[in-house]
C-alpha positions, -999 to +999 in steps of 0.1 A: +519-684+038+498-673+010+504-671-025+517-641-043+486-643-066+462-641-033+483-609-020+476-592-046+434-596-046+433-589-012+460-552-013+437-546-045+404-554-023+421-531+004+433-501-018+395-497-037+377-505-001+402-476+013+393-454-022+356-465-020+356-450+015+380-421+009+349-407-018+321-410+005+345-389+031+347-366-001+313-367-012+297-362+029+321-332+029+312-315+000+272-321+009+274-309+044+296-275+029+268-267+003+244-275+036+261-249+058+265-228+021+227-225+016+215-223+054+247-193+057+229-177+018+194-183+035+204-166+068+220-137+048+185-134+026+162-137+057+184-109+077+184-087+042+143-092+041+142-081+076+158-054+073+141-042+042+112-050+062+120-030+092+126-002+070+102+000+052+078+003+082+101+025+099+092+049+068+053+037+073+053+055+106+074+085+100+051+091+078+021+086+094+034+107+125+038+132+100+007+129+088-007+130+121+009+162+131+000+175+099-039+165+107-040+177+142-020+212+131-050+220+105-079+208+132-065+226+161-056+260+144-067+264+109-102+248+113-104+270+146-094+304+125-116+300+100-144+289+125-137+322+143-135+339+104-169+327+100-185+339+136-171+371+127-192+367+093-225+356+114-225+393+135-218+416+106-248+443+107-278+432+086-284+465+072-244+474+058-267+468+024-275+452-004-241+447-019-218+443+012-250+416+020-245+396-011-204+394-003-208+384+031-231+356+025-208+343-004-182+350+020-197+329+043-200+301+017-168+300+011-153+298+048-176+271+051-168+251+023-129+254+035-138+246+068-154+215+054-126+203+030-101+210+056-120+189+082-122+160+052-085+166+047-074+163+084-095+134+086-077+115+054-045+123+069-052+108+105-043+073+108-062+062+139-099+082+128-095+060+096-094+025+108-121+040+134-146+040+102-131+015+086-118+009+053-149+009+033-163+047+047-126+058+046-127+050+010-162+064+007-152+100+023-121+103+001-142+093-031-170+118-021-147+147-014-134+143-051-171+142-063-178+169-049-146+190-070-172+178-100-139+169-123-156+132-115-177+111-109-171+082-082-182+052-072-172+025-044-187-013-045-182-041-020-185-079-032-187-110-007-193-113+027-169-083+048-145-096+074-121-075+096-087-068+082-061-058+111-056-018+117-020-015+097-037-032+071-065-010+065-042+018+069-018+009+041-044-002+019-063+031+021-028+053+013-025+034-012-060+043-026-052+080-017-016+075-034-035+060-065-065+085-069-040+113-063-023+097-095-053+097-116-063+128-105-028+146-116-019+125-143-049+105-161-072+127-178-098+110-165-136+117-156-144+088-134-128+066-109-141+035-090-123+012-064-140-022-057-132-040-028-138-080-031-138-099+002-130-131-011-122-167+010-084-163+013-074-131-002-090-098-002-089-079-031-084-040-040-090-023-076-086+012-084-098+025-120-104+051-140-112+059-177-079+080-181-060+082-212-036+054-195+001+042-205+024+010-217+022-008-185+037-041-198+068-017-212+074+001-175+105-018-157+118-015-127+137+021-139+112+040-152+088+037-124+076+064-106+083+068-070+044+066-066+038+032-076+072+022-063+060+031-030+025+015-038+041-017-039+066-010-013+031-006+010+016-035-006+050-060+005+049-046+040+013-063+045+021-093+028+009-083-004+014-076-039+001-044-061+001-052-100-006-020-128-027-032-158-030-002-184-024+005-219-028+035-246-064+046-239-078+022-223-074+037-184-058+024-153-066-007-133-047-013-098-050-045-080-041-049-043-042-089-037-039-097+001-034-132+014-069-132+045-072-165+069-105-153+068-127-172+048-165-158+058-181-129+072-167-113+101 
């Protein structure tokens, strides 16, 4: 029989082996809640970016029906009326004289030039004929057409060796030129815009400029944005990217387009 001294060692040995045990129970079951808390918060966070995701593309393609519709409605009866407009024009008598002569020829100037813009306009709104030229002519057409209003002059420069961006990439990245020159155009006071597209190894790069009279960029938050450049950026996120605004009192408007590319040479 042991002594009462020897009793007490071991029940104290027992009692803090028992407690020692009792707090790594404690301690495993508060590490595997916060676990199963952060996997259920990351779960809920994935499902909410999905779904932002999903709806923001669901948007992309409305629109770009629309768009579409839009195009093919101009091409197949507008375009044709004023082609027919214009026949008309060609077998007007040559001897009505002088006066009704002059009228009909700048008559005929002027169908012309709408049947042009209209055919430029039905091309910038269909999605498929624009990644059939490619970003870079897409870009080109929309800069010449505003040339050609003479409010501007335009340029478009290419830096590093091209490689192929996907089809819905191109696509949003050209509206979001259109979205941005439309911008400029209605807003900036400016007399020329340039967009500069930088194939670089592991991001391609967009900028859009002009020489406006520009605005406190580093003072715009999130409430007093525009629904233009929220939807800019809303574009840019669907593809992976991200669309910053640098600007300020007179000094113009620069938009950059980064987009993460696995490519990393000419393609």
């Amino acid at each position: 029989m042991g002594t009462p001294g020897a009793d007490i060692n071991i029940t104290i040995v027992y009692l803090t082996l028992g407690f020692l045990l009792f707090a790594l129970f404690l301690i495993a079951f508060i590490a595997i809640y916060r676990l199963r808390l952060n996997r259920h918060l990351r779960d809920k966070l994935k499902m909410k970016s999905d779904f932002e995701q999903a709806l923001l593309l669901t948007q992309v393609e409305i629109q770009e029906q629309t768009l579409k519709n839009i195009s093919e409605e101009i091409h197949d009866n507008v375009g044709q009326i004023l082609s027919l407009a214009k026949l008309h024009l060609n077998t007007f008598p040559e001897d009505a004289g002088e006066k009704i002569d002059f009228k009909v020829a700048e008559t005929k100037k002027l169908v012309s030039k709408a049947i042009n813009d209209l055919r430029n306009l039905s091309h910038g709104m269909h999605g498929e004929k624009i990644t059939d030229i490619g970003l870079q002519q897409a870009i080109a057409s929309e800069m010449h057409t505003l040339q050609n209003t003479g409010q501007f002059t335009t340029r478009i420069t290419l830096n590093g060796d091209e490689y192929k961006l996907d089809k819905q990439k191109q696509m949003v990245l050209f509206r979001i030129v259109q979205e941005s020159l439309h911008n400029a155009q209605k807003h900036s006071g400016a007399t020329a815009l340039w967009v500069e597209l930088h194939y670089l190894p592991g991001v391609f790069r967009l900028l859009i400029c002009d020489n406006g009279k520009g605005f406190d960029a580093a003072g715009l938050n999130a409430v007093h944005k525009g629904i233009g450049l929220k939807n800019m950026q809303n574009r840019a996120a669907l593809i992976g990217g991200k669309l910053t605004v640098h600007s300020s009192p007179g000094e113009g408007v620069s938009i950059t387009v980064d987009l993460p590319s696995t490519e990393t040479g000419a393609g």
